[in-house]
C-alpha positions as CSV (number, residue, x, y, z in Angstrom):
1,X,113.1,76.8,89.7
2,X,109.2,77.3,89.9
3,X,108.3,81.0,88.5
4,X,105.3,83.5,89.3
5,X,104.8,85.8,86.6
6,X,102.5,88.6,87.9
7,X,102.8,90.8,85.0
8,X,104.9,91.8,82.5
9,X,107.1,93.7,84.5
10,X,107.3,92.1,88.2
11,X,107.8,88.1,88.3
12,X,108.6,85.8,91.8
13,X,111.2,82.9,91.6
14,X,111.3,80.4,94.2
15,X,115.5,79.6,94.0
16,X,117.1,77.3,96.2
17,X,114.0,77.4,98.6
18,X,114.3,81.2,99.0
19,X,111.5,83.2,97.0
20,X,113.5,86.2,95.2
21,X,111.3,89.1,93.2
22,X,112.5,90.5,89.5
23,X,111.2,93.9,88.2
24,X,111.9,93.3,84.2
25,X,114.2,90.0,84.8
26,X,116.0,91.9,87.3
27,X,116.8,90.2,90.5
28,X,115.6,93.4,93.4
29,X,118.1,92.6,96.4
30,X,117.4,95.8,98.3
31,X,114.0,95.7,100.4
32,X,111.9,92.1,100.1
33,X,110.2,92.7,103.2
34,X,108.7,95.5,105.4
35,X,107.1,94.3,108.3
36,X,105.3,97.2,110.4
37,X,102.4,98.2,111.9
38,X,100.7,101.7,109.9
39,X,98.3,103.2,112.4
40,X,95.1,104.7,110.6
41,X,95.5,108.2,112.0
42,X,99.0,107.9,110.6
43,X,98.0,107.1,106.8
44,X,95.0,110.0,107.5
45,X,97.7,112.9,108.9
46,X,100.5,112.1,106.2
47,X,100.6,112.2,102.3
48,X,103.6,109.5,102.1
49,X,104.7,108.8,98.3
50,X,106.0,105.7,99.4
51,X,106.9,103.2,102.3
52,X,110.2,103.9,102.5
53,X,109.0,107.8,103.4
54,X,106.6,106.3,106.0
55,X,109.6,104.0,107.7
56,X,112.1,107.5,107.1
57,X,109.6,109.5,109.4
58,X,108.9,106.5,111.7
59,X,112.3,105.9,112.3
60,X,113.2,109.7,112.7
61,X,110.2,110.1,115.1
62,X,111.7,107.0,117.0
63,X,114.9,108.3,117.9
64,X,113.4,111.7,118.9
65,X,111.4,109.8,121.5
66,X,114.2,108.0,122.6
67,X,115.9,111.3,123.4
68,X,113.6,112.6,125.1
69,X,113.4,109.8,127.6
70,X,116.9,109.7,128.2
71,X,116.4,113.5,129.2
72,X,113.8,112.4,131.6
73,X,115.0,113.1,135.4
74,X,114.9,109.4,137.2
75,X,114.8,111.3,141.0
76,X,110.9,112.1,139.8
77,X,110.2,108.4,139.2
């Protein structure tokens, strides 16, 4: 097992080919990974605490969009 230590608190292990990260020799299993695309005018209009906010609102702003195109009238198109 090869080991990252990047400070006291927060370390990378790489375990059975699979990198895994501990906050104080705890193995985190909930969020490795967020992959999205954070548009400048988005970090400049909202005061986000963290990324989970940001994905909370992008996610709820999603599915308002999808609504609104289902209530789109097709005849028009």
């Amino acid at each position: 097992m090869k080991e990252f230590v990047i400070n006291e608190f927060l370390s990378l292990k790489l375990e059975n080919g699979i990198t895994n990260i501990y906050v104080n020799d705890k193995k985190i299993l909930r969020c490795k990974a967020v992959l999205i695309e954070i548009l400048i005018e988005d970090l400049n209009y909202y005061d986000f605490e963290s990324i989970d906010e940001y994905i909370d609102k992008y996610k709820k702003a999603k599915d308002e969009t999808k609504e609104k195109a289902k209530k789109i009238p097709l005849s028009n198109i």
